[in-house]
MARNUKOL-650057 format. One record per residue: residue in one letter; x, y, z of N, C-alpha, C in turn. Coordinates in steps of 0.05 Angstrom, whole numbers. Atoms other than C-alpha are relative to their C-alpha. Layout:
BEGIN
["a",[X,Y,Z],[X,Y,Z],[X,Y,Z]]
...
end
This chain:
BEGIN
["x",[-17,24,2],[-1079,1306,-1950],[29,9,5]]
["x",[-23,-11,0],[-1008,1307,-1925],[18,-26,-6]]
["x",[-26,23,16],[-951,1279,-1959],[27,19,2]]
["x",[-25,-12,6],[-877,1286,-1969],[7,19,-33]]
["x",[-13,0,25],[-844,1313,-2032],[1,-14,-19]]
["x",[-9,19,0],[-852,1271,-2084],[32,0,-16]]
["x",[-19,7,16],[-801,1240,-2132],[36,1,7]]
["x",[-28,3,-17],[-723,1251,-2125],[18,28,-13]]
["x",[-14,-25,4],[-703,1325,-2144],[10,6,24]]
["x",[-16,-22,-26],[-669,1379,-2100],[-19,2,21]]
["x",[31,-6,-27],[-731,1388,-2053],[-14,-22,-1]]
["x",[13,21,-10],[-752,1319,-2050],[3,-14,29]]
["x",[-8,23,-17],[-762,1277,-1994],[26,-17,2]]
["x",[-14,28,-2],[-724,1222,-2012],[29,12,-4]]
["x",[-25,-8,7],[-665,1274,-2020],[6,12,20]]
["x",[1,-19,-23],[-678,1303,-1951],[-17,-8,19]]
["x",[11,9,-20],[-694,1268,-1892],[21,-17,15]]
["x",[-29,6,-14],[-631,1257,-1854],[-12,-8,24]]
["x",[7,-5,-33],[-666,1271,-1791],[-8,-30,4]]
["x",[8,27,-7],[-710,1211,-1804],[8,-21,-8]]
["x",[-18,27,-2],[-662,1161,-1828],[22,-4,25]]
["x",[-23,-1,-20],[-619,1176,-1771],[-21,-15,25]]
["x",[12,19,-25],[-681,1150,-1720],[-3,-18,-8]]
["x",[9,31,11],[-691,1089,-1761],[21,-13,7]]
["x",[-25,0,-2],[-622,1083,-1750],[-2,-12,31]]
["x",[-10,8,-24],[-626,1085,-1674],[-31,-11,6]]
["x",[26,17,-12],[-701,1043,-1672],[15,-37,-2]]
["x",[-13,40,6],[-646,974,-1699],[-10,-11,30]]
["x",[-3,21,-31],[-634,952,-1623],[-33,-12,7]]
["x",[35,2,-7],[-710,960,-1608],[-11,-14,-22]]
["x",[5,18,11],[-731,919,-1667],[2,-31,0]]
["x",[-14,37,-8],[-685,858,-1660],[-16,-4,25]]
["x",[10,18,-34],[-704,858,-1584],[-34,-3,-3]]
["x",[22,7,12],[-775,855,-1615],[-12,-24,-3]]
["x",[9,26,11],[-767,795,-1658],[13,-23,13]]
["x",[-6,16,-9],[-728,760,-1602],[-30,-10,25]]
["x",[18,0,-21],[-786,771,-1554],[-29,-15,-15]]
["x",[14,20,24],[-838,750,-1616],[2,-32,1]]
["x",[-5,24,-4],[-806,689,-1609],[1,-4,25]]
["x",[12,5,-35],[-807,686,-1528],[-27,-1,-1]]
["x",[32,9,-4],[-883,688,-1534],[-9,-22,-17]]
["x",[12,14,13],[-882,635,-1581],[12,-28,0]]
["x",[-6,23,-4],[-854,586,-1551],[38,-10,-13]]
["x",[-22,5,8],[-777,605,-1581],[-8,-2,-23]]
["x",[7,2,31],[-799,584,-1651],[-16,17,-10]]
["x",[21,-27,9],[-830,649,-1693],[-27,-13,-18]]
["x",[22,16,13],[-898,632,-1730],[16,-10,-28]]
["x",[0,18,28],[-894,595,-1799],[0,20,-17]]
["x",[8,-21,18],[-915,661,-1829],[-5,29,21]]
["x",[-5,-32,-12],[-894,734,-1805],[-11,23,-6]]
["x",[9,-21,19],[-932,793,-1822],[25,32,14]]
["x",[-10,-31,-8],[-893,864,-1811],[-18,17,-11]]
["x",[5,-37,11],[-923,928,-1822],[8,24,10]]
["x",[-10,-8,-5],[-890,988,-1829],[-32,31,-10]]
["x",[20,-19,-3],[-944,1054,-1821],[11,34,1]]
["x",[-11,-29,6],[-923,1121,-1846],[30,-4,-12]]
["x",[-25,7,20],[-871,1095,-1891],[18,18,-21]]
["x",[-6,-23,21],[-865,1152,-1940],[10,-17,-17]]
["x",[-5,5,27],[-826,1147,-1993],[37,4,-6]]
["x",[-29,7,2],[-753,1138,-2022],[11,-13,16]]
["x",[-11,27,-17],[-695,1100,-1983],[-7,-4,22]]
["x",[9,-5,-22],[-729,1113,-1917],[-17,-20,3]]
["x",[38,12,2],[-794,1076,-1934],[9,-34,1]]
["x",[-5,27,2],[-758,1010,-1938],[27,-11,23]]
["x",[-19,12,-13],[-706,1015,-1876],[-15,-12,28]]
["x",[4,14,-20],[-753,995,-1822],[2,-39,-10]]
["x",[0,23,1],[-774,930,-1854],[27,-18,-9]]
["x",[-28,20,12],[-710,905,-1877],[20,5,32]]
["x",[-15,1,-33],[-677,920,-1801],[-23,-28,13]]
["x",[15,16,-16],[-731,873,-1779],[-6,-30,-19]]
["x",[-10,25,15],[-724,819,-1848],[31,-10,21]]
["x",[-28,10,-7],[-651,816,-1828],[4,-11,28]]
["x",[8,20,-41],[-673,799,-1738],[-3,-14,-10]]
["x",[11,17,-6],[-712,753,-1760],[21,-24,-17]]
["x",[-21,26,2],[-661,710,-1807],[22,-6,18]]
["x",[-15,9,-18],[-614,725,-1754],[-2,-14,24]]
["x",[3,9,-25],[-648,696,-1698],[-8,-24,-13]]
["x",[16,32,7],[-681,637,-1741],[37,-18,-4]]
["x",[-27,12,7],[-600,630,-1760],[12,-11,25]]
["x",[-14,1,-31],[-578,630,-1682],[-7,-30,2]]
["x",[11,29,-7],[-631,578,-1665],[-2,-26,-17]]
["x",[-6,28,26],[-625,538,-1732],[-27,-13,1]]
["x",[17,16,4],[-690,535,-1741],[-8,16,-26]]
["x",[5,-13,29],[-723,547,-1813],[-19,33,4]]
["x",[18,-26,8],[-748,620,-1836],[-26,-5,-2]]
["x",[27,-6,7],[-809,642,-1836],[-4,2,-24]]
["x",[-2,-21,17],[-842,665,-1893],[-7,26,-3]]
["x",[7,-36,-3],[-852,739,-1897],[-17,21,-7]]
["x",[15,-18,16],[-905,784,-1914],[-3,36,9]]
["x",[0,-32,-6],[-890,859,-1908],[-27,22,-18]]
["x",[24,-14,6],[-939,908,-1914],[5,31,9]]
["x",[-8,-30,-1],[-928,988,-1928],[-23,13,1]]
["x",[21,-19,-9],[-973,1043,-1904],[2,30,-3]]
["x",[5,-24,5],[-985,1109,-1921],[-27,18,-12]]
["x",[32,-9,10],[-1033,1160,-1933],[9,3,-33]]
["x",[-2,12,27],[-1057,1158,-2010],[11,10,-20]]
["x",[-4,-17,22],[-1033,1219,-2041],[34,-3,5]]
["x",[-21,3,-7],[-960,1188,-2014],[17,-8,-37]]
["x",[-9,7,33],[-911,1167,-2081],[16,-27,-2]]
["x",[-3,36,2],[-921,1093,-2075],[17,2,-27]]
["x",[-16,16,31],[-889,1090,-2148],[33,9,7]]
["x",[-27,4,-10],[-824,1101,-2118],[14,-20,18]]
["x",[-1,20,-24],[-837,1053,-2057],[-4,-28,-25]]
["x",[15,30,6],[-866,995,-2106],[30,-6,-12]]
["x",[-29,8,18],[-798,1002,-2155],[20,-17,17]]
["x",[-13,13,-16],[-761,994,-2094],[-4,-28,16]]
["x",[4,28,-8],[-798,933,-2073],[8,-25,-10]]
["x",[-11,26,19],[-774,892,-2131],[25,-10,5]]
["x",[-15,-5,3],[-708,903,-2111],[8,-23,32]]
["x",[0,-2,-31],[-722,888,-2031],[-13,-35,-2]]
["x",[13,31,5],[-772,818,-2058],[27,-13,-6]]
["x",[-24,16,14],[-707,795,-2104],[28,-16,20]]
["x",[-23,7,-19],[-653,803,-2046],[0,-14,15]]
["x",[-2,11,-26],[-678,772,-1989],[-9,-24,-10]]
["x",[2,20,-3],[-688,702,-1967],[-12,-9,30]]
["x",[14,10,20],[-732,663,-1947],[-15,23,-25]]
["x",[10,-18,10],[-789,687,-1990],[-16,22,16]]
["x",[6,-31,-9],[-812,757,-1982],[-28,6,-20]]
["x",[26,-14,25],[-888,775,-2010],[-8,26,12]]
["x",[1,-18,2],[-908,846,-2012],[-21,17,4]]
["x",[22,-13,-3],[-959,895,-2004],[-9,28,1]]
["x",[10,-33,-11],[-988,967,-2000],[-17,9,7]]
["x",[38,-2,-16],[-1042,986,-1956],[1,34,2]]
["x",[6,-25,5],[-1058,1067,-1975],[-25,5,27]]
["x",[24,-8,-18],[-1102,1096,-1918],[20,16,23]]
["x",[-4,2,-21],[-1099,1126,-1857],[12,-5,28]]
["x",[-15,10,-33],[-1056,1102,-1793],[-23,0,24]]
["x",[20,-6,-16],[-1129,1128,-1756],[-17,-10,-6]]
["x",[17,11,10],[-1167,1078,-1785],[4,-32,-1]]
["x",[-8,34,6],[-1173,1001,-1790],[14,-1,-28]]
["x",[-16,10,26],[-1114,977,-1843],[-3,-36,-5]]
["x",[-18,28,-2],[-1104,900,-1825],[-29,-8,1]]
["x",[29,10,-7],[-1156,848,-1818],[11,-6,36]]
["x",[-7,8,-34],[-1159,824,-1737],[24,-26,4]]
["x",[-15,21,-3],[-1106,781,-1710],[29,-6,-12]]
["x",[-24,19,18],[-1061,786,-1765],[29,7,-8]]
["x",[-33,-17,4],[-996,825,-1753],[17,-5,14]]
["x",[-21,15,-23],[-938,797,-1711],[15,31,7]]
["x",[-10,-22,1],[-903,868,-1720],[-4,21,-8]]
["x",[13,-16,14],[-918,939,-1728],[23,21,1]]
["x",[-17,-31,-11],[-863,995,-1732],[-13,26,-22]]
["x",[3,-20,13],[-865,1062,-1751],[13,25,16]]
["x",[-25,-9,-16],[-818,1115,-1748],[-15,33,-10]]
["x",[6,-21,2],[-838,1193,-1746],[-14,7,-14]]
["x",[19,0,6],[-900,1196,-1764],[-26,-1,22]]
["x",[22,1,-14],[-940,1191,-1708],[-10,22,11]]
["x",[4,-28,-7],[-931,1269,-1688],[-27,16,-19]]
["x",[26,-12,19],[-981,1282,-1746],[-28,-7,13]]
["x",[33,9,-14],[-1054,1281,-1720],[-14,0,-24]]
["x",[19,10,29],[-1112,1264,-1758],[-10,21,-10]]
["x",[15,-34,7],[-1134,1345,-1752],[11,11,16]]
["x",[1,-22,-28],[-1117,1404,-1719],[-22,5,17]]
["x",[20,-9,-28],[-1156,1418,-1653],[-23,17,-14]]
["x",[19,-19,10],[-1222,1445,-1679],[-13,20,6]]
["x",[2,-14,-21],[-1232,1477,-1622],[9,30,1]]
["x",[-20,-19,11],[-1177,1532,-1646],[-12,20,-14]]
["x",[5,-8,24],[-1202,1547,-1707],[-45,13,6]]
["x",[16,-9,-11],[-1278,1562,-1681],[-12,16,19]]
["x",[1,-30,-13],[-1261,1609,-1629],[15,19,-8]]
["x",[-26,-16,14],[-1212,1646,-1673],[21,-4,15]]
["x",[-22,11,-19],[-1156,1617,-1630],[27,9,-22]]
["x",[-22,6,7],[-1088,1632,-1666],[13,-21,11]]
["x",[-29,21,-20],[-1039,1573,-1654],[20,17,10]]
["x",[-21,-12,-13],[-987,1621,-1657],[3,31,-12]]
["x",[12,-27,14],[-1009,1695,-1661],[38,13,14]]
["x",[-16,-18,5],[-966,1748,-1683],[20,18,22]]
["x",[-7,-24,-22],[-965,1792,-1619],[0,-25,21]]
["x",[-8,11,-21],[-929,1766,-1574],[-12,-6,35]]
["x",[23,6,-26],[-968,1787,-1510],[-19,-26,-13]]
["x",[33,26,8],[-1038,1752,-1547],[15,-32,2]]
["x",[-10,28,-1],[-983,1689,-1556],[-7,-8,31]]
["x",[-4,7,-24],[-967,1683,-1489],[-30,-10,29]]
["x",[18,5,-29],[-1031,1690,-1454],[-17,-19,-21]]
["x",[22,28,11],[-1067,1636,-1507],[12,-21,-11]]
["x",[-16,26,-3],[-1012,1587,-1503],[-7,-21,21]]
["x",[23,18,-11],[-1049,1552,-1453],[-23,-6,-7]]
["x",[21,-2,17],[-1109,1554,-1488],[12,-29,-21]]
["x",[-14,14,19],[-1072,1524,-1551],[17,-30,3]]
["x",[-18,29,-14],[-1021,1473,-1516],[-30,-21,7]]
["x",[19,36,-13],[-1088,1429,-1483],[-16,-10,-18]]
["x",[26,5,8],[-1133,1440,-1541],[26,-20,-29]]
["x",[-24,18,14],[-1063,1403,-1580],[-1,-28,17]]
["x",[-8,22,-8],[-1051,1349,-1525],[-31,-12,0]]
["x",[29,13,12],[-1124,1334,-1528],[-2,-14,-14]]
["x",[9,17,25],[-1127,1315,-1593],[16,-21,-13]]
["x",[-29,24,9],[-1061,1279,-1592],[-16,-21,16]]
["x",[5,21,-22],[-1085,1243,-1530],[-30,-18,-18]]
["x",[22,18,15],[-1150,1219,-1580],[5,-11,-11]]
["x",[-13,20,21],[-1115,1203,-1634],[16,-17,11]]
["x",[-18,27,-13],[-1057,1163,-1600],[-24,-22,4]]
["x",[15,31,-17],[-1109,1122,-1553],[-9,-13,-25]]
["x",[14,13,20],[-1151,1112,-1617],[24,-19,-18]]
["x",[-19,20,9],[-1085,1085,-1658],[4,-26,15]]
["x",[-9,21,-17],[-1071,1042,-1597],[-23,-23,6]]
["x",[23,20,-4],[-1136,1006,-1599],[-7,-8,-29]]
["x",[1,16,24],[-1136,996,-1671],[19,-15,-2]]
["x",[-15,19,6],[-1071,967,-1672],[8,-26,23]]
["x",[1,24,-18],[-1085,924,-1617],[-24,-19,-2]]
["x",[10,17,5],[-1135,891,-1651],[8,-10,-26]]
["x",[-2,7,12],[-1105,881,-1709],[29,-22,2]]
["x",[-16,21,-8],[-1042,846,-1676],[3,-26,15]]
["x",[2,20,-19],[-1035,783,-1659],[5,-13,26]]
["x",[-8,-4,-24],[-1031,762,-1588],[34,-5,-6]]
["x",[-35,-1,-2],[-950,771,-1564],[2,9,-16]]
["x",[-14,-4,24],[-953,806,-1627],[15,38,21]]
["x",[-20,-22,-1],[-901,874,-1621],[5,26,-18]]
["x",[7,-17,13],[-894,940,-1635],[18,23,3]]
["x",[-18,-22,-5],[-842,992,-1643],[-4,31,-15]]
["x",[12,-23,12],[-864,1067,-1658],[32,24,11]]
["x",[-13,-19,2],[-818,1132,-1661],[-21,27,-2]]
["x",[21,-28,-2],[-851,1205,-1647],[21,27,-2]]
["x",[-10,-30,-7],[-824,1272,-1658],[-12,13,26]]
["x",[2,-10,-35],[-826,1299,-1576],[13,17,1]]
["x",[-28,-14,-11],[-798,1341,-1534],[-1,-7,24]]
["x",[-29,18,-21],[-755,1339,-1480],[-12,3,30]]
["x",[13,-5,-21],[-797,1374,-1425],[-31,5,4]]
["x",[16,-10,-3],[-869,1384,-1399],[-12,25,8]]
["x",[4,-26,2],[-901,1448,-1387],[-7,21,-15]]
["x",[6,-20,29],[-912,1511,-1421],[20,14,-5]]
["x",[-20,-15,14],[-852,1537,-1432],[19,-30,-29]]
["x",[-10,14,11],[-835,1474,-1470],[-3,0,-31]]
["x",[-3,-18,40],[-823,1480,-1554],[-13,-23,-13]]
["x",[18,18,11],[-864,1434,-1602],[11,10,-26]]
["x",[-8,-7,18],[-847,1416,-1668],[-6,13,-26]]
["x",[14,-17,11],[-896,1459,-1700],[7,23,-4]]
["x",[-14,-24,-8],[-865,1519,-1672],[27,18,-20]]
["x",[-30,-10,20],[-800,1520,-1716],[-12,-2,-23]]
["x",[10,-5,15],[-842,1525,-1770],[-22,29,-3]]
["x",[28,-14,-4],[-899,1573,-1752],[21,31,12]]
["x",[-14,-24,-11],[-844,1623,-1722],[15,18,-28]]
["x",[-8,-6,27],[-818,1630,-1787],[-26,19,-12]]
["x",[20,-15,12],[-887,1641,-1815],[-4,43,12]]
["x",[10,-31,-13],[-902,1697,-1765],[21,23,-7]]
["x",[-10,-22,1],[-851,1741,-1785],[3,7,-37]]
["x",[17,-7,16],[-868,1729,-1853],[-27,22,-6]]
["x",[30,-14,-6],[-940,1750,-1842],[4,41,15]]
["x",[1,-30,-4],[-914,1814,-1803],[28,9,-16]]
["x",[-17,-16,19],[-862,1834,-1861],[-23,-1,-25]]
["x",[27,-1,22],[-929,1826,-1910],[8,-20,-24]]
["x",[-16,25,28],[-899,1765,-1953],[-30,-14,3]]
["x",[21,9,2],[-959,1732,-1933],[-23,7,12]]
["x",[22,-10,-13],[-1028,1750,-1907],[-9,-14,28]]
["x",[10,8,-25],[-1050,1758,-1830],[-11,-12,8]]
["x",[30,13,-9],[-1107,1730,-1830],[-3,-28,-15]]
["x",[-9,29,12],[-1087,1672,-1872],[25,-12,14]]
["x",[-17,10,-23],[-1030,1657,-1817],[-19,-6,25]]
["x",[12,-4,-32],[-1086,1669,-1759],[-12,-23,-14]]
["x",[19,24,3],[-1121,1614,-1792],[16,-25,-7]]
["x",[-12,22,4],[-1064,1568,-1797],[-6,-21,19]]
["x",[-3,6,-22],[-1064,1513,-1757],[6,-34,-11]]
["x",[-12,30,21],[-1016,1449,-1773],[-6,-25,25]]
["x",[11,28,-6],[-1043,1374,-1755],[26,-3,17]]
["x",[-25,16,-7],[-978,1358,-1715],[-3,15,35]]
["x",[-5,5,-30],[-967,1349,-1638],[30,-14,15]]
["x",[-20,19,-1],[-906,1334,-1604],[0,-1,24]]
["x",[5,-3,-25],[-915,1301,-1542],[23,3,30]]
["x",[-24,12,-20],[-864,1280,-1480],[7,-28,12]]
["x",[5,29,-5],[-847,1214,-1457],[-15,-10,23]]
["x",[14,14,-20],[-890,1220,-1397],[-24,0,-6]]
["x",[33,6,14],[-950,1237,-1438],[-7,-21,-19]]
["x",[5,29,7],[-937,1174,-1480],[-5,-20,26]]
["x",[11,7,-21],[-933,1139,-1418],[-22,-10,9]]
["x",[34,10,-13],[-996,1147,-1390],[-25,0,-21]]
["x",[36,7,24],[-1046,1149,-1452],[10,-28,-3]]
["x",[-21,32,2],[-995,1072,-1466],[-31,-13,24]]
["x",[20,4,-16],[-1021,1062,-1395],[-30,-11,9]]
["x",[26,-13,-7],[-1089,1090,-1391],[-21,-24,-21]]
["x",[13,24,25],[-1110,1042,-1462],[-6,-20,5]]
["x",[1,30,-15],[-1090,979,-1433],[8,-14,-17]]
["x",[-14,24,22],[-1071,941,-1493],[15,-7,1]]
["x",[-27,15,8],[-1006,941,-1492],[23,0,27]]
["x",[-23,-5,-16],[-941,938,-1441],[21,6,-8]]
["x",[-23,-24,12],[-878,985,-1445],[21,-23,2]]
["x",[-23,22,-14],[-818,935,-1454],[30,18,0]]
["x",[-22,-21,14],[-772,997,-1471],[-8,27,-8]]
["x",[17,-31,23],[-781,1078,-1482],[29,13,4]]
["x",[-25,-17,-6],[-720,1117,-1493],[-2,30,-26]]
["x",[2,-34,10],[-707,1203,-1510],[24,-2,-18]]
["x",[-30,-12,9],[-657,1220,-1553],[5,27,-13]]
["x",[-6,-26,15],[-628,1282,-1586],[-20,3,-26]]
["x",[7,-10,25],[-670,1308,-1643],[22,-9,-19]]
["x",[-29,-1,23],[-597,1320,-1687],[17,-25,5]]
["x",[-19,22,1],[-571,1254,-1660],[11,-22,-26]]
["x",[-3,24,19],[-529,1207,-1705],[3,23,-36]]
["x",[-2,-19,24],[-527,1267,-1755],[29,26,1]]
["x",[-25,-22,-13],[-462,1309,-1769],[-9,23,0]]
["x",[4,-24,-13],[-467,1372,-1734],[-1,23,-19]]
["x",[-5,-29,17],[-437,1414,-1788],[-15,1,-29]]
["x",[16,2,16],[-486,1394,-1835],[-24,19,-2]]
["x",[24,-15,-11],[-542,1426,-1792],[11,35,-5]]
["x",[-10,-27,12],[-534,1500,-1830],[-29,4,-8]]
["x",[30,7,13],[-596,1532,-1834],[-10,7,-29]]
["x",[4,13,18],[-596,1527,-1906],[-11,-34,-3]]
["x",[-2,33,2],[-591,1448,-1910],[-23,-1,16]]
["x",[17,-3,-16],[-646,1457,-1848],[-28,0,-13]]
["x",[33,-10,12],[-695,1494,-1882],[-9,-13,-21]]
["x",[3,20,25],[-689,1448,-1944],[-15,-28,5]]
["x",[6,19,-10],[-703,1386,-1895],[-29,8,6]]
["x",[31,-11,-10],[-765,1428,-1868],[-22,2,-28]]
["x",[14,-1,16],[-790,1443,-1926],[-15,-19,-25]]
["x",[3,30,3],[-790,1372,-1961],[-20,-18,15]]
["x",[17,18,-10],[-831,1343,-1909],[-37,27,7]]
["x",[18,-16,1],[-879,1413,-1903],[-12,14,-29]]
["x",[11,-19,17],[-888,1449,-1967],[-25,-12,-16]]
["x",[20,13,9],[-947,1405,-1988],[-29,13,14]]
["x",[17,-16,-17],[-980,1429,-1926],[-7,28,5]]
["x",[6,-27,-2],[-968,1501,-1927],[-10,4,-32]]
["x",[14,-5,31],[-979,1503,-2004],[-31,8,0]]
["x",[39,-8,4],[-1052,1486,-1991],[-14,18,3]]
["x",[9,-14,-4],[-1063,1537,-1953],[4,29,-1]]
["x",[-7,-27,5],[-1020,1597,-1966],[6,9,-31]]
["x",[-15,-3,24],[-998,1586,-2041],[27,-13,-2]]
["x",[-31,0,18],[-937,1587,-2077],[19,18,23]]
["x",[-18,-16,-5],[-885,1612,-2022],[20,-12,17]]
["x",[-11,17,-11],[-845,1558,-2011],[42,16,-4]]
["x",[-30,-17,1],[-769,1605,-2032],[-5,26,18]]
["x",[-9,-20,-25],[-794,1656,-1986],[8,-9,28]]
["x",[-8,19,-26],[-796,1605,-1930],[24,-11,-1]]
["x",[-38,10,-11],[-725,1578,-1940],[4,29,4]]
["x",[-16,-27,-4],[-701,1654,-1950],[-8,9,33]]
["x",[18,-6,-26],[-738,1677,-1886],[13,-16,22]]
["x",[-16,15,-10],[-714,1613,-1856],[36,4,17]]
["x",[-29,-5,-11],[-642,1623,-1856],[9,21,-1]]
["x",[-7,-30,-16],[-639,1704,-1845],[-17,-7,27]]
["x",[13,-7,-27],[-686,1685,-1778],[22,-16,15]]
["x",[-21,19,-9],[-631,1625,-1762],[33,0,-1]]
["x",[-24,-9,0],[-568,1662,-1778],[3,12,21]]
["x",[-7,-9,-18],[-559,1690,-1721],[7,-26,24]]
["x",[-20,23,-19],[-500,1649,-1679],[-16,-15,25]]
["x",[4,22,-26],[-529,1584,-1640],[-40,3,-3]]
["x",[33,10,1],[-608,1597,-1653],[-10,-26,-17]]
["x",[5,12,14],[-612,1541,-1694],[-5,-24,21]]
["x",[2,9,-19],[-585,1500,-1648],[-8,-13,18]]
["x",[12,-3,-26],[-613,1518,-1592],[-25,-4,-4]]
["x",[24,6,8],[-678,1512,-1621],[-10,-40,-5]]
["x",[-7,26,7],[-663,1436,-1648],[0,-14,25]]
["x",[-10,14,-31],[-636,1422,-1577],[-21,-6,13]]
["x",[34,2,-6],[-709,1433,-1552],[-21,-30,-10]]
["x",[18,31,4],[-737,1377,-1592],[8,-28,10]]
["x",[-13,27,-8],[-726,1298,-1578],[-18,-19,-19]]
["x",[11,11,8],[-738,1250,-1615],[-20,-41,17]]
["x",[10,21,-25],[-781,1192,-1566],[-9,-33,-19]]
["x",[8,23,5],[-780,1117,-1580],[-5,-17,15]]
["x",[13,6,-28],[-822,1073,-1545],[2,-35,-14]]
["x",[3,29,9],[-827,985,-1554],[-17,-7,21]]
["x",[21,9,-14],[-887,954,-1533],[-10,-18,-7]]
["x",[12,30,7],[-921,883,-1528],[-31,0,1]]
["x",[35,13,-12],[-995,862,-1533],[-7,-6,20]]
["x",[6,9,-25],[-1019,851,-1467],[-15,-20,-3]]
end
């Protein structure tokens, strides 16, 4: 099971996730133009009753800025046209072992404020699985969360595959290997998301998603697995943690490019692209913040749940490790620079 951090200490989530309030940040435009288009398929006037759901929501202030960017479209557009609000039914998603009791507090808060009324919800499961009943969602966002797969490539792990072995030659020549038996399984999981949530939305219903990507295709291209797992490896060969418990790592996450969204989008059929745009990984974030202290703190907040399971307790060697491998002038960077973060808006066909 993977989850954030919970609660609201020094290494929580909800105390460290800049990165991903900063894309929620730049998904606004693509929302509104959402719920103006919501209403272009419906004849200008939005239904009587709105559902949103927001899917990989996590937890703390994060977990509650998509749907309230997309409350606030929709009174503004019902305000433009002067016609009455909807009423609202939002609906939060996460997998189970997430720390809904931080999300629900905040709901009371999020029901009270707004106007019209606002009813509520929490749907625990999956993203890779039916959530909704058919038909019944006008809107679906979700912001960095979709790089997670439902499993690592199993494929890996049965021929003794390292993701990302130690020795550098062995890397290099089973990075091909590793890269297809990754886009594979992205390319399953995506399509499969894209056909559950295209039956669970209503026709003209809309959909705005966010992915941790990168910037180029190929094999020399960086994945956001990598800035984690590079770390490990030099761990593993200073003996902090065991070899063979690194050779058997292998983390659920994929990050694709915007041409391999594209064509699985495409290839599905459900839906049409009305909008996909790249941006900076570190965008919208001050620069001098990014220290790889503060870094490794963000990394580790949204990973140490996952490495825990499988290596233990060595979550202070991984910051330390961290920022002696990232001290050295501009790798940080330059490493960061590599990623992108890819947002895509798409309609029901």
């Amino acid at each position: 099971m993977v989850h954030m951090n919970q609660g609201q200490g020094e290494t929580s989530y909800a105390r460290n996730s800049a990165f991903q309030s900063a894309q929620q940040n730049r998904m606004k435009l693509l929302i509104e133009a959402a719920i103006i288009d919501l209403g272009s398929n419906t004849n200008t006037l939005l239904p009587q009753k709105v559902v949103i759901a927001d899917l990989g929501c996590s937890t703390g202030p994060n977990a509650l800025a998509l749907v309230s960017i997309a409350i606030k479209a929709i009174q503004s557009y019902c305000l433009q046209l002067q016609q009455p609000s909807p009423e609202l039914l939002v609906l939060l998603n996460d997998l189970p072992d997430n720390d809904f009791n931080m999300v629900v507090k905040s709901l009371v808060t999020l029901r009270q404020s707004k106007k019209p009324l606002v009813m509520i919800g929490v749907t625990p499961g999956s993203f890779y699985e039916r959530l909704f009943t058919s038909s019944s969602l006008h809107l679906v966002c979700s912001s960095s969360s979709l790089q997670w797969l439902s499993k690592a490539p199993e494929v890996l792990a049965r021929n003794h595959i390292p993701a990302y072995d130690i020795d550098e030659k062995a890397r290099r020549e089973r990075l091909p290997i590793v890269l297809q038996a990754y886009a594979e399984q992205f390319r399953k999981d995506f399509t499969h998301f894209l056909e559950l949530r295209a039956k669970e939305l209503a026709p003209g219903g809309q959909m705005v998603v966010s992915i941790i990507g990168r910037r180029f295709d190929g094999i020399a291209s960086f994945h956001i697995w990598e800035i984690i797992t590079q770390v490990l490896s030099v761990m593993a060969s200073e003996g902090v943690i065991d070899k063979e418990k690194f050779n058997s790592f292998y983390m659920p996450m994929y990050g694709p490019s915007n041409e391999e969204l594209k064509e699985i989008i495409h290839e599905e059929g459900s839906f049409s692209i009305r909008e996909m745009l790249v941006h900076d990984f570190t965008g919208g974030i001050n620069k001098e913040l990014i220290t790889p202290a503060w870094t490794a703190n963000q990394l580790r907040a949204v990973f140490e749940q996952i490495l825990a399971q499988h290596f233990g307790d060595l979550m202070d060697d991984f910051v330390k490790t961290s920022e002696r491998c990232w001290s050295v002038e501009g790798r940080l960077h330059d490493e960061l620079a590599r990623l992108a973060m890819l947002t895509v808006s798409v309609s029901k066909a």
